[in-house]
Structures are given as structure tokens and as C-alpha cells.
C-alpha positions in Angstrom: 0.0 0.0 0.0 2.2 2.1 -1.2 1.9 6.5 0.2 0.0 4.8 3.5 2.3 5.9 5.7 2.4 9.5 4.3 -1.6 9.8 4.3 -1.6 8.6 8.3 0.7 11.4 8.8 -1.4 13.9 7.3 -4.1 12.9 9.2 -2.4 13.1 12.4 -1.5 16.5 11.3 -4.6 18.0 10.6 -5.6 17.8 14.2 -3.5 20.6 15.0 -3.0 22.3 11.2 -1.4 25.5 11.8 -1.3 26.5 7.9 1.6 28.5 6.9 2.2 31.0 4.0 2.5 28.9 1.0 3.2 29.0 -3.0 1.0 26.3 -4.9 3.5 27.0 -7.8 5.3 30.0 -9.4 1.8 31.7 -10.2 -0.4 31.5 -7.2 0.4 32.3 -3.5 -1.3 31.7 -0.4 -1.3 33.8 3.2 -2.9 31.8 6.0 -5.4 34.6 7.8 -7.5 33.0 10.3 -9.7 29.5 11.2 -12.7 28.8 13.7 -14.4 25.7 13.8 -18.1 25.0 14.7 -19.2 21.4 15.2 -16.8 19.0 12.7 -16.7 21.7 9.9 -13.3 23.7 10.0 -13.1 27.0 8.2 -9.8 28.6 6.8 -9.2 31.9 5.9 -6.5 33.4 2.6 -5.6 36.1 0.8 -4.0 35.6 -2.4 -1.2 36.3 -4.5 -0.5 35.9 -8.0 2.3 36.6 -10.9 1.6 38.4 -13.4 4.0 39.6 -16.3 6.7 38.3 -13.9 5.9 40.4 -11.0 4.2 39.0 -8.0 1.3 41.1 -6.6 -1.4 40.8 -4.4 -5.1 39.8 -6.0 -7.7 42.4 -5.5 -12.0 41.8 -4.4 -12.9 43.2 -7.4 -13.7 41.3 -10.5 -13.2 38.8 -8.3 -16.8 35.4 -7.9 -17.3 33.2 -5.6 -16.5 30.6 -8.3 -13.2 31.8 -8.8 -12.9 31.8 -4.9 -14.2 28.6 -4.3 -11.3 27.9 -7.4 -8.9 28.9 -5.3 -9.7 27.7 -1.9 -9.8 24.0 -3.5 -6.4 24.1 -5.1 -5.0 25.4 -1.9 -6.4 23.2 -0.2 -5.1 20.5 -2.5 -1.6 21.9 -2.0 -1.5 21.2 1.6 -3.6 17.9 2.2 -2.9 15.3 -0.7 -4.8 16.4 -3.9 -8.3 15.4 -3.9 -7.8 14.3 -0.2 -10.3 16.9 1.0 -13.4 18.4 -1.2 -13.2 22.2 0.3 -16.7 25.1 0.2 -15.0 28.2 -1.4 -16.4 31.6 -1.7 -15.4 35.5 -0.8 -15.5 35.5 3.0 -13.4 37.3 5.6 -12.3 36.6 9.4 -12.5 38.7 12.4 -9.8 41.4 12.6 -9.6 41.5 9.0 -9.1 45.7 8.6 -5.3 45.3 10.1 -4.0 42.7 7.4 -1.6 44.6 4.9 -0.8 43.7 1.4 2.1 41.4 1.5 3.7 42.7 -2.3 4.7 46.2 -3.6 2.2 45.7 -6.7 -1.4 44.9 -6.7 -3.6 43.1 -9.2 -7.5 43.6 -10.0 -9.4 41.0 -12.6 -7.8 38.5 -12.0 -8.0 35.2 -14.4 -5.5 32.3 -14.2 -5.5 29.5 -16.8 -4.4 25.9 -17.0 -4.0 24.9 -13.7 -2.5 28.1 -12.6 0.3 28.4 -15.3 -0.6 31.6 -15.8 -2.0 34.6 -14.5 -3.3 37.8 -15.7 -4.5 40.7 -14.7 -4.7 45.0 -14.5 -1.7 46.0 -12.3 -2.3 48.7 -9.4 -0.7 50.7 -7.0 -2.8 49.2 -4.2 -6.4 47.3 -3.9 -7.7 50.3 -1.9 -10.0 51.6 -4.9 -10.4 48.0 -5.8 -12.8 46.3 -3.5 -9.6 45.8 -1.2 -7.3 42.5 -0.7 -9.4 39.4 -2.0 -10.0 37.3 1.2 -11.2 33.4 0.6 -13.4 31.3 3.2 -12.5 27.5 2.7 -14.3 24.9 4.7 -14.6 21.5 5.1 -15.5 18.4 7.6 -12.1 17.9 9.0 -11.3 14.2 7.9 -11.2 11.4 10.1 -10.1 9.1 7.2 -8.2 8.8 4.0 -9.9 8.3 0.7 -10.2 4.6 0.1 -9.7 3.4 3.6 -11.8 0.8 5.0 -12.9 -0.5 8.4 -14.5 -2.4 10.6 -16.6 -0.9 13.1 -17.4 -1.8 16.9 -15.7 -5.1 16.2 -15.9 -8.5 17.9 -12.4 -10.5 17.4 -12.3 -14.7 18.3 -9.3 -16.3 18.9 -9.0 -19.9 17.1 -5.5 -20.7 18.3 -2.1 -19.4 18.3 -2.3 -16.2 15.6 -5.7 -17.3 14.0 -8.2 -15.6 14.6 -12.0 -14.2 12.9 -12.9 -10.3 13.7 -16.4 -9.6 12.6 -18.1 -5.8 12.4 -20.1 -3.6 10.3 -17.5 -2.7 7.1 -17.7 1.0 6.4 -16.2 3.1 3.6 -14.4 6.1 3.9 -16.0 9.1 1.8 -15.0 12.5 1.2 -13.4 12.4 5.1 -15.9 10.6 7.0 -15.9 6.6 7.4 -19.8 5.5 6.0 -21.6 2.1 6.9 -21.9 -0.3 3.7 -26.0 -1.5 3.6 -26.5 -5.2 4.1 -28.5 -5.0 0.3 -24.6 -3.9 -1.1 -23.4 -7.2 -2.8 -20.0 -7.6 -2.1 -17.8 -9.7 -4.0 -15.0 -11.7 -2.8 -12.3 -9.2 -3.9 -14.5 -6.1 -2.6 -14.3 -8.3 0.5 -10.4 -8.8 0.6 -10.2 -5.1 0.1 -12.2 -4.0 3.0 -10.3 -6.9 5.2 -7.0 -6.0 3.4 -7.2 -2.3 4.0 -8.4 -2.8 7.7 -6.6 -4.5 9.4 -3.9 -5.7 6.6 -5.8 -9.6 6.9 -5.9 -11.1 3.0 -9.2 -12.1 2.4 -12.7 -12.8 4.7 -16.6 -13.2 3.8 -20.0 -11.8 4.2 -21.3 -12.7 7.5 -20.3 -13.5 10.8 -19.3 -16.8 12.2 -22.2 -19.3 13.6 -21.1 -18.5 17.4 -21.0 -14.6 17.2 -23.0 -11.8 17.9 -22.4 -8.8 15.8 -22.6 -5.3 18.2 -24.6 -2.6 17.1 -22.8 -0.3 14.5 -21.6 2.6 16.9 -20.2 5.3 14.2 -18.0 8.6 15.9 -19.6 10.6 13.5 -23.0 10.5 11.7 -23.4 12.0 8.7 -26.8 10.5 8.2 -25.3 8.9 4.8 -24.9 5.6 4.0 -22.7 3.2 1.3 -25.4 2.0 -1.0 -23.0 0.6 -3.0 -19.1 -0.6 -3.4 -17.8 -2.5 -6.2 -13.7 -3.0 -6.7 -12.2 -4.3 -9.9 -8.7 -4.3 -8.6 -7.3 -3.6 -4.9 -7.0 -0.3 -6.7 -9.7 0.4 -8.2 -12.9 0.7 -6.2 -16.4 2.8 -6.7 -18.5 3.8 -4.1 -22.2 5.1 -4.6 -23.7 6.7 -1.4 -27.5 8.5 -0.1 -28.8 10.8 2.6 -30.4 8.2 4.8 -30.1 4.7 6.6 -30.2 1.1 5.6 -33.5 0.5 6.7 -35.2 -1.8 6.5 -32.7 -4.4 5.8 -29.7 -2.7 8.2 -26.1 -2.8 8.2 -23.9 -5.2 6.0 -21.5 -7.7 8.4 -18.0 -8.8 7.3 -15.4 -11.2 8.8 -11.8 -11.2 8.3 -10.1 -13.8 9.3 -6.6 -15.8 9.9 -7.1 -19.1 9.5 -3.5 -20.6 8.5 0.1 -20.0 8.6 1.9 -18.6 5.7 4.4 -21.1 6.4 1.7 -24.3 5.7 2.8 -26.8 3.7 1.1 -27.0 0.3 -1.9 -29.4 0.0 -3.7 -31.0 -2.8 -7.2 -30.5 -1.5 -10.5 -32.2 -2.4 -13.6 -34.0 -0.3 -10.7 -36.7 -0.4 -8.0 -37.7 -2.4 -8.4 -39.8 -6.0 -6.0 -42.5 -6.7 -6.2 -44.5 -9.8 -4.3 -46.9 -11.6 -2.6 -46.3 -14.8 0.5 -47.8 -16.3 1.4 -48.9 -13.4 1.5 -45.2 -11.8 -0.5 -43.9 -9.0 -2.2 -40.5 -9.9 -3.7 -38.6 -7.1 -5.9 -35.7 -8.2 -6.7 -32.8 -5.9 -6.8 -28.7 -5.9 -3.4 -27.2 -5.2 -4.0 -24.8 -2.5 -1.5 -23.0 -0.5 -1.9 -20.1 2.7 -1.1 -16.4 1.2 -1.8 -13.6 3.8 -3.5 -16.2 6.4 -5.7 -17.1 4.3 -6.4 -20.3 2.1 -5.4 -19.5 -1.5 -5.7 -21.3 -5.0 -4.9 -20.2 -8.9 -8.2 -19.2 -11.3 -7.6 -21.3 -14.6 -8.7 -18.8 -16.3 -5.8 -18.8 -18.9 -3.9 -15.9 -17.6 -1.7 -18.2 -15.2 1.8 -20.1 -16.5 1.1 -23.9 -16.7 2.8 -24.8 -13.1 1.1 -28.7 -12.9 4.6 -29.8 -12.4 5.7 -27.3 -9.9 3.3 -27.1 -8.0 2.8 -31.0 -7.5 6.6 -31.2 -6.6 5.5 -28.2 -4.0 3.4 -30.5 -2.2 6.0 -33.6 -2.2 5.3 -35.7 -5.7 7.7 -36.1 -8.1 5.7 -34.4 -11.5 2.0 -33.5 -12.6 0.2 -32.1 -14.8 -3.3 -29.8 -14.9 -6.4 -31.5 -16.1 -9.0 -29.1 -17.9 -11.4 -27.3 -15.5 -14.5 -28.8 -16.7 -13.6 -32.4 -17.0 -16.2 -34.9 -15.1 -12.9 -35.6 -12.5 -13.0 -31.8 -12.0 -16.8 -31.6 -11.4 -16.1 -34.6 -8.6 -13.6 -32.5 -6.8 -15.4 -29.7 -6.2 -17.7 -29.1 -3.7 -17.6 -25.6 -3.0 -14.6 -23.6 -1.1 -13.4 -22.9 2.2 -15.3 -19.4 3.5 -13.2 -16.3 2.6 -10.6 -18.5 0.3 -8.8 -16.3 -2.3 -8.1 -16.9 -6.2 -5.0 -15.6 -8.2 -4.6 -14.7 -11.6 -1.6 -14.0 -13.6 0.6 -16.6 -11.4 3.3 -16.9 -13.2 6.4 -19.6 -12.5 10.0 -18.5 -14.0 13.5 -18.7 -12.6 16.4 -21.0 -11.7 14.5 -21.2 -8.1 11.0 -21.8 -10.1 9.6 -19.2 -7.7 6.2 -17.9 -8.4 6.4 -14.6 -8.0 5.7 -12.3 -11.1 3.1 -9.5 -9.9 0.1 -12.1 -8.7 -3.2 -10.6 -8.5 -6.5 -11.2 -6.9 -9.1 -12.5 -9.7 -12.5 -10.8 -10.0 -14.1 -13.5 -12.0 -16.7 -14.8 -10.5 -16.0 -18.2 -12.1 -13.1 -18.7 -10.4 -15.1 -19.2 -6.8 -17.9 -21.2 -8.5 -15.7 -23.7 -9.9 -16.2 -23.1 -13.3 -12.3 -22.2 -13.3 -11.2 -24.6 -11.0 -7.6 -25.6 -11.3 -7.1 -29.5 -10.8 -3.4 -31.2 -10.7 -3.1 -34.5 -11.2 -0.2 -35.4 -9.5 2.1 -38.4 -9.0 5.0 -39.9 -6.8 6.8 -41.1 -9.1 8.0 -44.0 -11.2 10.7 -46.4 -9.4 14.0 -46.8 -11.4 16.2 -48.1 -9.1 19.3 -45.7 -9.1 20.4 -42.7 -10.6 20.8 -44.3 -14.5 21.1 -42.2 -17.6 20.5 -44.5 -20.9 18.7 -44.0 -24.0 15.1 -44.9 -23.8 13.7 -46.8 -27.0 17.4 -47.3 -28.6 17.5 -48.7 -31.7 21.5 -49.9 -32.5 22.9 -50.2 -35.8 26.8 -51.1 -36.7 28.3 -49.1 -39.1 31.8 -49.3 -40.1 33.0 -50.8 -37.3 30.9 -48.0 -34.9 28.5 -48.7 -32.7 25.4 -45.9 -33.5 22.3 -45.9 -30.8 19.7 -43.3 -31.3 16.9 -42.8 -28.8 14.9 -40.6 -26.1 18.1 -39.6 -23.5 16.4 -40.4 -20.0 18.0 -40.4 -16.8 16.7 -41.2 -13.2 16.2 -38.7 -10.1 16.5 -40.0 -6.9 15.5 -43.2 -7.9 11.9 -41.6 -8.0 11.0 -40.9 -11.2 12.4 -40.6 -15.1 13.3 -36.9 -16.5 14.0 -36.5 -20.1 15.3 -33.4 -22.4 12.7 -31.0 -24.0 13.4 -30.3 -27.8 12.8 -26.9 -27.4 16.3 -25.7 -28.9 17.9 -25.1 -25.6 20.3 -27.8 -25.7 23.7 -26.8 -26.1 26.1 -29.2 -28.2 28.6 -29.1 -25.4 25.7 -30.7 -23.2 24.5 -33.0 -25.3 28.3 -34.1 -25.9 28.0 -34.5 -22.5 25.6 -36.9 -22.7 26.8 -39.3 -24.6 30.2 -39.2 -22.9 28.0 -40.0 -19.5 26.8 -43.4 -21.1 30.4 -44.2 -22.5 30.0 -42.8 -25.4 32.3 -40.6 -27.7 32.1 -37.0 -26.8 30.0 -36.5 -30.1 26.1 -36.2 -30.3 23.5 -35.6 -33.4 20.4 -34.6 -32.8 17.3 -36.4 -34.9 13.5 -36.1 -35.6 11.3 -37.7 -33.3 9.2 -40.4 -35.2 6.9 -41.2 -32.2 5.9 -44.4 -34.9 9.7 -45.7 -33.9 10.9 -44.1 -31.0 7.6 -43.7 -28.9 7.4 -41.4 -25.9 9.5 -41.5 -22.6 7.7 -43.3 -20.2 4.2 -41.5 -18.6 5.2 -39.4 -15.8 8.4 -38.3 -17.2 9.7 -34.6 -16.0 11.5 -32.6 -18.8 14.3 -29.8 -18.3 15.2 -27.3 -20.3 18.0 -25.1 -20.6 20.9 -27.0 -19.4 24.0 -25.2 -18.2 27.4 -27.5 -17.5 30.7 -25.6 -16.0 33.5 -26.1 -18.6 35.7 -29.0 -16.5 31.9 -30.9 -16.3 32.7 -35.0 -16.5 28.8 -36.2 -16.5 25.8 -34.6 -16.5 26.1 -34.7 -12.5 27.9 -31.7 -12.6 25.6 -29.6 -15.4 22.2 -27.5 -13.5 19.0 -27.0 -16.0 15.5 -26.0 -15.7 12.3 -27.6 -15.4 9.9 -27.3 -17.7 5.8 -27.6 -17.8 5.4 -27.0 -21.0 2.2 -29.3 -21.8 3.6 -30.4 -24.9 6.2 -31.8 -23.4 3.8 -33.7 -21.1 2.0 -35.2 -24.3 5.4 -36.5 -25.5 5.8 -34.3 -28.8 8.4 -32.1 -27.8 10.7 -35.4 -27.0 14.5 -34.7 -27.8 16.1 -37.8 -29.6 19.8 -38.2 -29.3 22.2 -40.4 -31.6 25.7 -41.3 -29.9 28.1 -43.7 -31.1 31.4 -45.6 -30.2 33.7 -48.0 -31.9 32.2 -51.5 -31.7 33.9 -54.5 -30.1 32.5 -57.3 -32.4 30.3 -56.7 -35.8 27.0 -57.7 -35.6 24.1 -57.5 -37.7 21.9 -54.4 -36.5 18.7 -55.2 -34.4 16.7 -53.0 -32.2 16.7 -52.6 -28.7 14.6 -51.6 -25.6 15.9 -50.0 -22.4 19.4 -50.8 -22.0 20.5 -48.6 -18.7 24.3 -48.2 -18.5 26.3 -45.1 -17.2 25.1 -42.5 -14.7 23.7 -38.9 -13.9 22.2 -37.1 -11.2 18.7 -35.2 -10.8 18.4 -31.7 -11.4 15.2 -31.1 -9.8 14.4 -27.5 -8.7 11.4 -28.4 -6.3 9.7 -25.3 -4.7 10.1 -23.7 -2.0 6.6 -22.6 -0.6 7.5 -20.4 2.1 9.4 -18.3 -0.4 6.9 -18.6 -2.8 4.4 -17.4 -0.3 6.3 -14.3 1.0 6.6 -12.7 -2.2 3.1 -13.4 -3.1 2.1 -11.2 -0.3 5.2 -8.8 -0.2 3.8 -8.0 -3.8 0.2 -7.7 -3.0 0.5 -5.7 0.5 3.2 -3.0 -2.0 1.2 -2.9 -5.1 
């Protein structure tokens, strides 16, 4: 929330505003007179100053409105709250004691016009303003403010405690307009992000709902002002970018709207694939659990909108909460449809979440999602996830080989897979990342020469790599590198690369002990590599999610 901290000191300061002579620019001048103050509406007294040809002078009554003083007072005021901060009265007014002012300047200025934002003045120079209607003198009043514009709140709150830091606090949400903090009318209806901004801007809590928890009373709304207006409606597209319509009256007969914030996790929660319970099934001899990636953000339960703005992150995010790989199913397949059965109260959804990096950390400017979809779960996002495939060591070989024996060589071509962990197969994408150097490297790894080709991928003889398979991309090897245990890459989710079309195939060759006729073979494993899993790191991941919402 970026300027807060400036805005709370202005409105500490206006509690005890002396105002103090002043230039609004190079054009326009301000001399502080006189205040009183009856009931919350402060008035402010000025004369004014402008320049003219170069020569400051002091403005003149005559040919002077009310318009052009209530001009005046407003962009004064302007200059020493925030602009648009305060909406000021204006007119020709004059305080007590007024006769035994002097004119500040040795010139004096009567029809006065200034243009453009007070780039420019003009006006008829004279000697004094005696003959003139005397020195201009403007009234500016105003409620003083109690609030800035935009802030929320809840009022006359009632706060539970759930358990170490969690916690609900339920009250009446109220507005701040033009200065003065407005209940919101029960009728209003508030969406989840209007909801996240009135909890946000608060008391600095992510997200909450409409209502109040089954066990609590909600006290009486118990405003220090009343206006007699109230918030008739409140709609936000963006933490930003919020409208407020408001009326002379109360909420009758349906009364005041009620709002909960709440904390209901720890930012530091592990990642969870959530659903009414977990689906396992079968298939190729992999277990696939499906579920809804969700995650903590701000205390709050959070999950990703698949609403096509978001990177593809089924990989990441399943190695986030502990499986090896996965990928995202469509929103509106039957599995989907099974999973959902609604969402946890006051639960958030992101859009733009984006995935990039050596660290695969998820934080490129997140933002709360207004589609209404997204808590319906018409956008649900659903990961089908998996631990793994068990290969028994940490094995590089080339999967689907097919050997030939030419000229005394030994040639095998085939899908270059290697084992993580002993937890599941990763594979190369074709994506033209690949550095020769690396996939030298590769072939030297399985006792190979230190020579590579790359060739198409005929899927009709090479296949796929097995399901499951995580691909990398972007592989980077130090310059002394013996084996691929020493090079670092990428992951990659690219969904391609999950249907097995973006498969890299790799030829290697050596010279061949005996001279056979050439057959083909499957999986032959020989030689060794390491992982180069990048897994994520939640807590990280969480901490800039809400470092970049609570600046932005």
C-alpha cells in the first residue's frame, strides 16, 4: 500500500493544522489569515497572491466570484492535504480582525483570471487594492477528515481467537467518503475481492466473507460521526480500483452489512492437494492422485483461477506438495466436477501466477481474480499429480534405442532419460535449448564418444518417454563438467512436453567391439547422472506473493 504511511501522517496532522504562508506553484500564492471551527466543519481563511508579467502582486475583491474563490480555496487546499484528499466550500469571506492585514507585495492586481492549472496569471496592475474592493479574502471549509480516501474499516468489532495467531474479527465494514468513514448497507453485494479489500485495508488480513461466524453476535454499529449517509453501493475491480455510490439516509429496513476477516493458516503451511478426499487410480502402473493445489497467502487459504492468464505450473506445483511431477487437467472435465464441492469461507483466487526462474519461484506480480468463475468452480484448477515411477538408481540411458553397426561404430539413437532419486524418469525437451557441449556431455556419461546428433522424433519408432516423465530445459554445464552430474537445468511444464511431442532424440556412437548385424533394442541402462530437480520452495513462494500484493 504504497503512500500509507504519508496519508496517516497527514491525518495526524490536521488535528493541530497550523497552515503556513505557501506557493501552490510560481503563479499562485497563499497567506494563511485565520480558522474557527463549529461542530466537525473547520473553516480557513487566505488572501491571495498571483504573478503576473513576472511580478508577483497581491489579488484584488474586485472582479473577483465566488466561483473563482471557491477555485482557489480547493487548489490550496489541495496543495497542503494530498490532492483530492479533502473536497473544500470556497467563496469571498473574511475573518475577524480583518481591517489590520496589509498587502504582502509592492504591486497589486484587480481582474484576475488564471488559466491551465495556474500556469498563468493575468491581470490589470495597481498601486494598491484600496479603490479595488480591497485585498481578496477566501473562506474554505470543510469536515475535518477522520479518514483517507479509500480506507476501510470495521466498526465496533468483535475479534475470536482460534489458536495461536488465528483468529476471525467480525463488524459492520464501512467506507471512507469524502473524510468521514460511511456504513456499507446489508443490500450492497460484495464480492470476494470487494471483501479482501475492506479486510486488506483494515486491518492488513488477505481475504474474509460476508457474515459472521455461527457462534457470534455482531454489536450494534456505533459510528463517531453521523453524517446520516450511508454506502449504497461498493464495487472493486482491482485492490486499486474501487467505486462507491452513497444517499442521505439509513439502511432501513434491511440494516447494516457484516463482514469477517479472518486468519485461518500459517503462511508457512505446507502445500496441499485439496479435495472431499484424495483420488487414486491406476494407470501404467502409476498412481495418480488428483486434488486442488492450494496454499496459505496472507492467512488465508489461497488457489490459482484457470482462467488462462496463469503459467502452466502442474509440475511445480505437484513437486511443491512432495510428488515427483503432474500435470493440470482441464477445469470442466467430469474428474474436475467430482472435486469440487464448493470452497473454504473467505478462500482467495489468483490470476496472472506466473512460474520462472532457476529457483522456479512464483512470483511475477500475482493478482487477486474478480471473475466470478473462479469461486464457483467453473475455473477450478485440478493437478493431477504423482510420486513417481521407481528406477532403481540414478541411471542415464537411452530410452527406445535402436542400435545399428556401421563401419566398425556402434550408432544408438533414442529418447536420453535419466533417473532422479531413484523416484521418477526426466527427459530433455526439444525446445532448442540444448547446447552441443551438453548433449556431448551426454553421450560421454553413457560411454560414449564426446560426439552427439540430434534427430527427428518419429513417435511411430521411437515412442514417448515413459508417462510421468519430467522434462528440463536449458541445461548449463561448468567447462571441466565430466557427467551430467555436474551440469544444472531448468524444469519445464510446457504441456507439450507432457503429451510427449516435444521429446528430444539423441544419436551417440562408439567404436564397436564385435560386428554384428543391427537389431533394435529396448531400455538398456548403463552409465550415470544425477537429478536436477528445482522443487519449490513454498514459504518463499508465499512471501513474495504477499510482499507483492500488500506493495502494489
Amino acid at each position: 500500500m504504497k503512500g500509507l504511511f504519508s496519508v496517516v501522517a497527514v491525518l495526524l496532522a490536521l488535528s493541530s493544522q497550523v497552515y503556513c504562508d505557501g506557493p501552490i506553484n510560481s503563479n499562485l500564492f497563499y497567506n494563511f489569515t485565520g480558522s474557527d471551527m463549529q461542530d466537525l466543519v473547520t473553516t480557513y481563511y487566505f488572501i491571495i497572491g498571483v504573478t503576473v508579467n513576472g511580478q508577483i502582486g497581491d489579488v484584488c475583491a474586485a472582479g473577483v466570484s465566488n466561483e473563482t474563490a471557491g477555485s482557489y480555496c480547493q487548489a490550496i487546499v489541495d496543495d497542503i492535504n494530498l490532492s483530492g484528499f479533502v473536497s473544500a466550500n470556497g467563496f469571498i469571506g473574511y475573518p475577524v480582525l480583518f481591517e489590520y492585514f496589509l498587502e504582502n507585495y509592492n504591486y497589486s492586481y484587480t481582474n484576475v483570471s488564471c488559466f491551465n492549472g495556474y500556469s498563468s496569471c493575468t491581470g490589470s496592475q495597481m498601486s494598491n487594492c484600496t479603490a479595488s474592493g480591497g485585498l481578496l479574502s477566501i473562506q474554505c471549509s470543510y469536515i475535518t477528515p477522520e479518514c483517507y480516501p479509500g480506507q476501510t474499516g470495521l466498526n465496533n468489532y468483535f475479534n475470536v481467537s482460534n489458536g495461536p495467531d488465528l483468529f476471525t474479527v467480525t463488524g459492520r465494514p464501512t467506507i471512507c467518503v469524502d473524510g468521514s468513514f460511511l456504513p456499507v448497507c446489508s443490500n450492497v453485494p460484495l464480492s470476494p475481492i470487494d471483501v479482501s479489500r475492506i479486510c486488506l485495508y483494515s486491518l492488513g488480513i488477505s481475504s474474509g466473507f460476508v457474515g459472521a461466524p455461527a457462534s457470534v453476535t455482531v454489536p450494534p454499529l456505533n459510528l463517531t460521526r453521523d453524517l446520516g449517509k450511508v454506502v449504497t453501493g461498493f464495487d472493486c475491480t482491482g485492490l486499486e480500483n474501487c467505486t462507491n455510490t452513497t444517499m442521505y439516509g439509513d439502511c432501513s429496513p434491511n440494516g447494516y452489512a457484516t463482514v469477517t476477516c479472518q486468519k485461518v493458516c500459517a503462511d508457512s503451511d505446507n502445500f496441499t492437494l485439496f479435495s472431499n478426499q484424495t483420488t487414486m487410480v491406476e494407470l501404467n502402473d502409476i498412481n495418480y492422485y488428483i486434488g486442488i493445489p492450494q496454499f496459505c497467502v496472507g492467512g488465508t487459504y489461497a488457489r490459482v483461477c484457470n482462467d488462462g492468464t496463469n503459467y502452466p505450473y502442474g509440475s511445480i506445483f505437484c513437486r511443491g506438495a512432495g510428488f515427483a511431477f503432474g500435470n493440470l487437467l482441464p477445469s470442466n472435465s467430469s474428474v474436475a466436477q467430482t472435486l469440487y464441492s464448493g470452497s473454504p469461507q473467505g478462500i482467495i483466487y489468483f490470476s496472472n501466477f506466473t512460474c520462472s526462474g532457476a529457483d522456479e519461484n512464483c512470483d511475477n506480480n500475482p493478482s487477486f481474480s474478480s471473475n466470478p468463475q473462479c469461486y464457483t468452480g467453473q475455473l477450478e484448477t485440478i493437478l493431477r499429480c504423482s510420486p513417481g515411477i521407481p528406477c532403481n538408481g540414478s541411471k542415464l540411458y537411452l530410452h527406445n534405442n535402436i542400435t545399428r553397426i556401421v563401419n566398425g561404430h556402434e550408432i544408438v539413437s533414442g529418447i536420453p532419460i535419466y533417473c532422479v532419486d531413484g523416484a521418477f524418469y526426466a527427459s530433455l525437451r526439444n525446445d532448442g535449448s540444448q547446447t552441443p557441449a551438453v548433449l556431448n556431455l551426454f553421450c560421454q556419461s553413457m560411454g560414449f564418444y564426446n560426439t552427439s546428433v540430434i534427430l527427428s522424433h518419429d513417435s511411430s519408432v521411437y515412442g514417448t518417454a515413459p508417462v510421468g516423465t519430467a522434462y528440463y530445459s536449458s541445461f548449463s554445464c561448468p567447462p571441466n563438467a565430466n557427467t551430467v552430474d555436474d551440469c544444472d537445468a531448468l524444469s519445464s511444464t510446457n504441456q507439450q512436453c507432457l503429451a510427449g511431442t516435444m521429446d528430444l532424440v539423441l544419436q551417440c556412437s562408439r567404436a564397436a567391439s564385435t560386428v554384428t548385424p543391427s537389431v533394435t533394442s529396448r531400455p538398456t541402462p548403463s552409465g550415470s547422472a544425477s537429478v536436477l530437480a528445482n522443487g519449490v520452495t513454498v514459504s518463499v513462494l508465499v512471501a513474495l506473493i504477499l510482499a507483492v500484493l500488500l506493495l502494489s
